[in-house]
C-alpha positions as CSV (number, residue, x, y, z in Angstrom):
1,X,94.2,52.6,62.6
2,X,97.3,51.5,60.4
3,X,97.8,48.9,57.8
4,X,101.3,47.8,58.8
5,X,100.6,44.6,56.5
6,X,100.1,46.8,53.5
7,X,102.9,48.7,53.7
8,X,104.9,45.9,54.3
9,X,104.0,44.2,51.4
10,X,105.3,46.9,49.4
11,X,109.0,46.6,51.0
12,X,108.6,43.1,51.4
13,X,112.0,42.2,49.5
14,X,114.0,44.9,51.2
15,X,112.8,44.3,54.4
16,X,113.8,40.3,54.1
17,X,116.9,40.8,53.1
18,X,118.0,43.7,55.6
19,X,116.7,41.0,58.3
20,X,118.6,38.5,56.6
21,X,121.7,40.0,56.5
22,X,121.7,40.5,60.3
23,X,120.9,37.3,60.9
24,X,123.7,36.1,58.7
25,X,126.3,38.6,60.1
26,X,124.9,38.0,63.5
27,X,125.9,41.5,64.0
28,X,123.0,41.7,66.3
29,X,124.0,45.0,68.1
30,X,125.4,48.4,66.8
31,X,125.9,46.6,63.3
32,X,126.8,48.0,60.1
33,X,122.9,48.8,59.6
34,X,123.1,50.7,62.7
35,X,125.5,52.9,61.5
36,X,124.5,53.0,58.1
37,X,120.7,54.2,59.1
38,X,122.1,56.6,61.5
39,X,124.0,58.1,59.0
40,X,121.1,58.2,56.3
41,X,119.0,60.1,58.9
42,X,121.7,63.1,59.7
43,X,121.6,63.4,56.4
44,X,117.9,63.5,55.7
45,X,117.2,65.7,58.5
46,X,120.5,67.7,58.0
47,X,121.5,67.4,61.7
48,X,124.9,67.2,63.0
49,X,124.5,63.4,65.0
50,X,121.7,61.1,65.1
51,X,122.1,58.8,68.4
52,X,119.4,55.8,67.8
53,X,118.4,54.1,71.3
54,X,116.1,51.9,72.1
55,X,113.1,53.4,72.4
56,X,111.1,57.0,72.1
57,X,110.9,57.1,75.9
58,X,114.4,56.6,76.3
59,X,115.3,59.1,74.2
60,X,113.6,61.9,76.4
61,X,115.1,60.7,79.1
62,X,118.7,60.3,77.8
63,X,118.0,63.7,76.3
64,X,117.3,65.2,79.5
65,X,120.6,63.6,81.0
66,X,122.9,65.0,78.7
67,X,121.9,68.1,79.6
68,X,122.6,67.5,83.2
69,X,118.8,68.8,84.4
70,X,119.3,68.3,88.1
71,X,116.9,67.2,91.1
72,X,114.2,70.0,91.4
73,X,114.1,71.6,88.0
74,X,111.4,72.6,86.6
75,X,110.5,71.7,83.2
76,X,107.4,73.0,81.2
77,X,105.8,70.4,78.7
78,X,102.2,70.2,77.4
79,X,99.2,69.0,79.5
80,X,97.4,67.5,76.3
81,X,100.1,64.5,75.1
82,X,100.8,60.9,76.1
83,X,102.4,60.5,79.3
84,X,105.6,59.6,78.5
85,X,106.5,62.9,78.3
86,X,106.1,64.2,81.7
87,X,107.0,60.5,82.6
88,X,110.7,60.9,82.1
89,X,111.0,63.8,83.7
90,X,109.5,62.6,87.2
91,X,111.7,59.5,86.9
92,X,114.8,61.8,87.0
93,X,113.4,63.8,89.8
94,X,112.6,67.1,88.1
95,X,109.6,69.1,88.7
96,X,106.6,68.8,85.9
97,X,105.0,71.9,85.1
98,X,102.1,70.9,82.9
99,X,100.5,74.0,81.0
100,X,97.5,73.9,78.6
101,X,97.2,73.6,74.6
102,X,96.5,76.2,71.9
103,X,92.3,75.2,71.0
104,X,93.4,75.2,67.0
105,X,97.0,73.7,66.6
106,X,96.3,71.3,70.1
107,X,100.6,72.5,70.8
108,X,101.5,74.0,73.7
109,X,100.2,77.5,74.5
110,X,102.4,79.9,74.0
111,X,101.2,82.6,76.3
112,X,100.1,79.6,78.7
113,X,104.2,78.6,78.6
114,X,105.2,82.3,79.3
115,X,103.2,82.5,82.7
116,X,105.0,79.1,83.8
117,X,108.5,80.4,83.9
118,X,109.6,80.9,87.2
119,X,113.8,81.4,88.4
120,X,113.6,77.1,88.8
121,X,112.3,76.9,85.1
122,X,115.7,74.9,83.2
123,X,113.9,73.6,80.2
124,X,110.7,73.3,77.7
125,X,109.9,70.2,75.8
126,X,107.3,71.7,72.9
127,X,105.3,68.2,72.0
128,X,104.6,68.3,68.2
129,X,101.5,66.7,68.9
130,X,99.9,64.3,66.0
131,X,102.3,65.6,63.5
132,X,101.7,69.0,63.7
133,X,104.9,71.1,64.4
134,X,104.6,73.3,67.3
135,X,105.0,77.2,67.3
136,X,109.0,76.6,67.3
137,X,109.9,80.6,66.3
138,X,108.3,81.8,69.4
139,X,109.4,78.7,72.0
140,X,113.1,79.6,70.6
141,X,112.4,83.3,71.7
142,X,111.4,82.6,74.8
143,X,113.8,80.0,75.9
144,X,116.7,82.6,74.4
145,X,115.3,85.4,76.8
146,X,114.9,83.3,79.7
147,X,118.1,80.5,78.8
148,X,116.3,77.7,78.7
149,X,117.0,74.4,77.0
150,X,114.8,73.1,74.3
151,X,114.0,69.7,74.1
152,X,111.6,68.7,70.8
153,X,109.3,65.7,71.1
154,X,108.9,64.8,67.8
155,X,107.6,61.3,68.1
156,X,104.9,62.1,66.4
157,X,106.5,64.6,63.8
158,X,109.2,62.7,61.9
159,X,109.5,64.3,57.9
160,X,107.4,67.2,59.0
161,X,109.3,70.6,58.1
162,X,109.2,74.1,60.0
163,X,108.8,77.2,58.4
164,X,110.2,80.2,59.9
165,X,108.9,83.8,59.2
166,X,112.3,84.6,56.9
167,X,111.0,81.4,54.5
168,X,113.7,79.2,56.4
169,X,113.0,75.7,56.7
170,X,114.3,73.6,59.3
171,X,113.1,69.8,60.0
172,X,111.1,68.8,63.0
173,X,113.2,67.9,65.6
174,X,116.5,69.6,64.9
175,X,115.8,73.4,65.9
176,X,116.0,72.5,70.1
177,X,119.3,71.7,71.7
178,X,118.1,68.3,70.9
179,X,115.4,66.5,69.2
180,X,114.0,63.2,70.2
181,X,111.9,60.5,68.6
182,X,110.3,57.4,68.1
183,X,110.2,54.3,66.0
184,X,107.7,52.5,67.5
185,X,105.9,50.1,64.2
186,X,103.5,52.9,63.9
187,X,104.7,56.0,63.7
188,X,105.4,57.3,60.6
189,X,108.8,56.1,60.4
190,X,108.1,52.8,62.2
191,X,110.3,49.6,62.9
192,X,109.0,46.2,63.6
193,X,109.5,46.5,67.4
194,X,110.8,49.2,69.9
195,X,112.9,52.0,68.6
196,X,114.0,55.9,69.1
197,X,116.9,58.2,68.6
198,X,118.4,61.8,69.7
199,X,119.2,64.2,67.2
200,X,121.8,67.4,68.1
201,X,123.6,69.8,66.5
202,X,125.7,70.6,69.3
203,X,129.1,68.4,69.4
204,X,129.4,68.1,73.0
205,X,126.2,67.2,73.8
206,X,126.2,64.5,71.3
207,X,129.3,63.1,72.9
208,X,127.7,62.9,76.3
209,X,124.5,61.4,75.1
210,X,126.8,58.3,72.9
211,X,128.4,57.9,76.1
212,X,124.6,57.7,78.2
213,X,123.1,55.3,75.4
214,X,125.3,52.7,76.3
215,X,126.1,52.3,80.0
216,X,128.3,55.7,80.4
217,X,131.2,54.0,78.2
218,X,133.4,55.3,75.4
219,X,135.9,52.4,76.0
220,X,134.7,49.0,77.0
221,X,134.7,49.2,81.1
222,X,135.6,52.6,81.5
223,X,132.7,54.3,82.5
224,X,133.1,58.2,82.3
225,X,129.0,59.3,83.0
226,X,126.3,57.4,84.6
227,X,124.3,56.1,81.4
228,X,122.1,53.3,80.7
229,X,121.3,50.3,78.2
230,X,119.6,51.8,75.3
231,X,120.4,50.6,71.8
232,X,118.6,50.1,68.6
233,X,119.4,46.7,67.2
234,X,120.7,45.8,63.6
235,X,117.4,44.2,62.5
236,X,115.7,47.3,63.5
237,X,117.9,49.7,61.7
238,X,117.4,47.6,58.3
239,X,113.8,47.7,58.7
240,X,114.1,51.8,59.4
241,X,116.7,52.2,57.0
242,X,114.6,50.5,54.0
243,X,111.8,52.8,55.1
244,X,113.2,55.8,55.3
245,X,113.8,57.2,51.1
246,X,110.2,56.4,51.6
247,X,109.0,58.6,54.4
248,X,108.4,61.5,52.1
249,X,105.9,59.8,50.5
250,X,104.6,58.5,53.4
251,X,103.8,61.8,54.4
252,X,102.4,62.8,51.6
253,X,99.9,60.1,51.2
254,X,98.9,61.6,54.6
255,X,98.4,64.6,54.1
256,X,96.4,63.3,51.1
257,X,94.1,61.3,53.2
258,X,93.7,64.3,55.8
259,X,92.7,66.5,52.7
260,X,89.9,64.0,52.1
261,X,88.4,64.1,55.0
262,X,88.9,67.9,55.3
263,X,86.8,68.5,52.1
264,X,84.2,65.8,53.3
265,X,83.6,66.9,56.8
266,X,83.7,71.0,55.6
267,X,80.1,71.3,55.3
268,X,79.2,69.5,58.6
269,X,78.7,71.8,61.3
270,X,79.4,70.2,64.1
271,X,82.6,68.2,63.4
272,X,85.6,70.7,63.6
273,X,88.9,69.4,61.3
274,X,92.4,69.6,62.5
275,X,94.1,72.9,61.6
276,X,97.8,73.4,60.2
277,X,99.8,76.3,61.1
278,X,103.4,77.6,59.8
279,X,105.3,79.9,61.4
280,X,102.4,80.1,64.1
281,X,100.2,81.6,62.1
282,X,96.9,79.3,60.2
283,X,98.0,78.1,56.4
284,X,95.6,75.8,54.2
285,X,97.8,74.3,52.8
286,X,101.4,73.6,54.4
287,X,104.0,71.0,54.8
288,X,104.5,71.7,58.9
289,X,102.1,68.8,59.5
290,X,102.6,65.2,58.6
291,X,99.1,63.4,60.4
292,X,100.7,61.0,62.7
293,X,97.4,60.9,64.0
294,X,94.1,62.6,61.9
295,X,92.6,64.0,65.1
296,X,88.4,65.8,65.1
297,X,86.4,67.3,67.3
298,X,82.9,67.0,67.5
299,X,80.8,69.6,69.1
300,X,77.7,68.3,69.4
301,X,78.2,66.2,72.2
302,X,77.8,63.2,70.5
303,X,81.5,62.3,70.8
304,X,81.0,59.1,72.7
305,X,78.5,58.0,70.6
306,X,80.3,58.3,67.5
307,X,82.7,55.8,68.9
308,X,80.9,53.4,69.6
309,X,78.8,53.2,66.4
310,X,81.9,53.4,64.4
311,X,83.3,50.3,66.3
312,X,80.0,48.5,65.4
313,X,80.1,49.8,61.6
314,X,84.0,48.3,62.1
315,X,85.8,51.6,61.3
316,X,88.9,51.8,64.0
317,X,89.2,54.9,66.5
318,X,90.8,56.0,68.9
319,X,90.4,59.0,71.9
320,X,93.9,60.6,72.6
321,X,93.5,61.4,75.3
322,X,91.1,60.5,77.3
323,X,92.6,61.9,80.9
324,X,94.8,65.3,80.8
325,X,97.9,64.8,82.4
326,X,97.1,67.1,85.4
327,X,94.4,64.4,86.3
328,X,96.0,61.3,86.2
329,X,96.8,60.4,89.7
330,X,100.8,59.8,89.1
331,X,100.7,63.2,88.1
332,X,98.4,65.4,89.7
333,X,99.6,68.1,92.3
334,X,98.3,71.1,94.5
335,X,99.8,73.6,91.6
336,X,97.0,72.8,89.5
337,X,93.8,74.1,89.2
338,X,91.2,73.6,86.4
339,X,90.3,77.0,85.2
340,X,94.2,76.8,83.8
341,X,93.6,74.0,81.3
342,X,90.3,75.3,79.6
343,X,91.4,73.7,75.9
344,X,92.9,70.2,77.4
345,X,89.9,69.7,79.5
346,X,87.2,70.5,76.5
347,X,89.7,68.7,74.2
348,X,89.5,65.4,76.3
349,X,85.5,65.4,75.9
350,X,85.4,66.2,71.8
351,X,88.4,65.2,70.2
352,X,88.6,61.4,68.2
353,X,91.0,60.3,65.9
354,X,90.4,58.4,62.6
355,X,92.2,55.6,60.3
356,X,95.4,57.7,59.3
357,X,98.1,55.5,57.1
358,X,100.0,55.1,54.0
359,X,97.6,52.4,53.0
360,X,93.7,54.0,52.4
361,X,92.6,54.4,49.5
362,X,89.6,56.3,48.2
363,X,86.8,53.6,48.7
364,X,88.1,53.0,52.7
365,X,88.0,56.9,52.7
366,X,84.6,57.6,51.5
367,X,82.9,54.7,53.5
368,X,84.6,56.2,56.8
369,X,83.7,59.5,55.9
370,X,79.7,59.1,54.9
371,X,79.3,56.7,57.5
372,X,80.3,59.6,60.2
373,X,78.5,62.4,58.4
374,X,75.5,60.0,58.8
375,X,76.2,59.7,62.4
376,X,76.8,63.5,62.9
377,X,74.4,66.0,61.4
């Protein structure tokens, strides 16, 4: 599904000698590199403070700490999305409100999200799901009329842009209160182990959230907020912080890929390609989504199937996700019924995901591509 090897190979020298430099410093933990990549990202995304932790999940969670959610809460998030999502906010104790997708975008619904909003409603957390940005205009809206927080997922959406209806531009991530992600190896902005971070452009908030990362201290063994252990490491930040002049180009090569198979699956009639949107309306051609993840349905039925035979043909695949949210037995509750997750529970029957990295090249792409339009006809 990703050719870490590849890519890799063409950062090889960089790479080493980041890791090498840690190792020789043995500034193992908050190091120069530390520093030095989170300042490289502020300014790439043109955010006020980056905080890296240690992880994507971590950063949802720290997220939601800093803005000081409390026990019974109620915070709407996306049925269709990996469960770490809704997973931090049951560890904390606040209430889940799971709501279905849009069919074309596979983002939260927007008129779903407006019916979920009740006087215990405290925050949304839009999931830019597979590196499409979600319909950011009209969550801002809604979360100004009702004062909610805003807390972007954008583990899957690093380097993708938003375009508002006035032609603004803002990055993915940065247009909440706060903006978390992930740097698990791969994403598109990937380390070579477990990594995240917080993005904020709201000073106080970014002061409570340093303080979180890294046991509830801003002097050594004085601890001013209950916090937790969650740093990124030195030899992490090198590896992220020789990557990232690259991750426009990254994303490009994706969106080259996905254009590929858009133009070779057109004509089939039962394969449905993903769509991209900008400023929540439908654009051909558009910069809001990055492929984390180049996600198809197919409407024949045959989904299954295709699977399979592309595991003997040895293409890689993958089903996200195979269980909504709503069913999975850590999350399910008596709120839910299924009429209110139409899209998710159809999506969970049609939808597989293809090889999607910085790596393909045009022979790779044509044998995945006729071997599926083979398979599907």
């Amino acid at each position: 599904m990703v050719d870490l090897q590849g890519q890799y190979q063409q950062i090889k020298e960089t790479v080493n000698g980041a890791i090498e430099g840690v190792l020789n410093s043995s500034a193992y933990i908050n190091g120069p590199l530390v520093h030095e990549f989170q300042a490289d990202l502020e300014k790439y995304l043109d955010v006020k403070h980056v905080i890296p932790c240690a992880n994507g999940t971590d950063a949802l969670q720290i997220a939601m700490m800093g803005l000081g959610l409390e026990q019974g809460d109620e915070v709407i998030t996306a049925d269709f999305t990996f469960a770490a999502t809704v997973e931090v906010i049951a560890l904390l104790k606040l209430t889940p409100v799971l709501v279905d997708v849009d069919p074309k975008t596979y983002n939260i619904d927007i008129a779903a999200l407006k019916r979920a909003i009740t006087p215990k409603t405290k925050a949304i957390v839009p999931v830019h799901l597979f590196g499409q940005v979600a319909n950011m205009e009209a969550i801002m809206e809604i979360a100004s009329a009702h004062n909610l927080f805003v807390i972007e997922d954008n583990a899957q959406a690093i380097g993708a842009d938003y375009r508002f209806k006035d032609g603004r531009k803002k990055k993915a991530g940065t247009i909440g209160n706060v903006g978390t992600t992930s740097f698990f190896p791969s994403k598109n902005l990937g380390c070579y182990g477990d990594g995240g971070a917080i993005f904020t452009n709201d000073d106080k908030l970014a002061h409570t959230i340093r303080g979180i990362v890294n046991h509830g201290m801003y002097t050594r063994y004085y601890h001013d907020v209950v916090g937790v252990n969650s740093r990124l490491d030195s030899i992490q930040a090198g590896v992220l912080k020789a990557k990232l002049p690259l991750l426009d180009t990254y994303c490009n090569a994706r969106r080259n890929a996905a254009r590929f198979y858009n133009n070779a699956f057109a004509s089939n009639p039962n394969i449905s390609t993903p769509t991209t949107s900008a400023c929540g309306e439908i654009c051909d051609s558009c910069d809001c989504h990055v492929f984390h993840q180049y996600t198809l349905q197919i409407t024949n039925g045959k989904r299954d199937d295709l699977h399979k035979y592309l595991l003997e043909k040895g293409i890689p695949n993958a089903i996200y996700y195979p269980v909504a949210l709503h069913s999975q037995k850590a999350y399910a509750a008596a709120r839910y019924k299924e009429s209110d997750f139409p899209v998710t529970n159809e999506l969970i029957k049609t939808v597989i995901s293809l090889p999607m990295h910085t790596e393909l090249d045009k022979k790779q792409l044509e044998f995945i591509t006729a071997t599926i339009n083979d398979f599907i006809n």
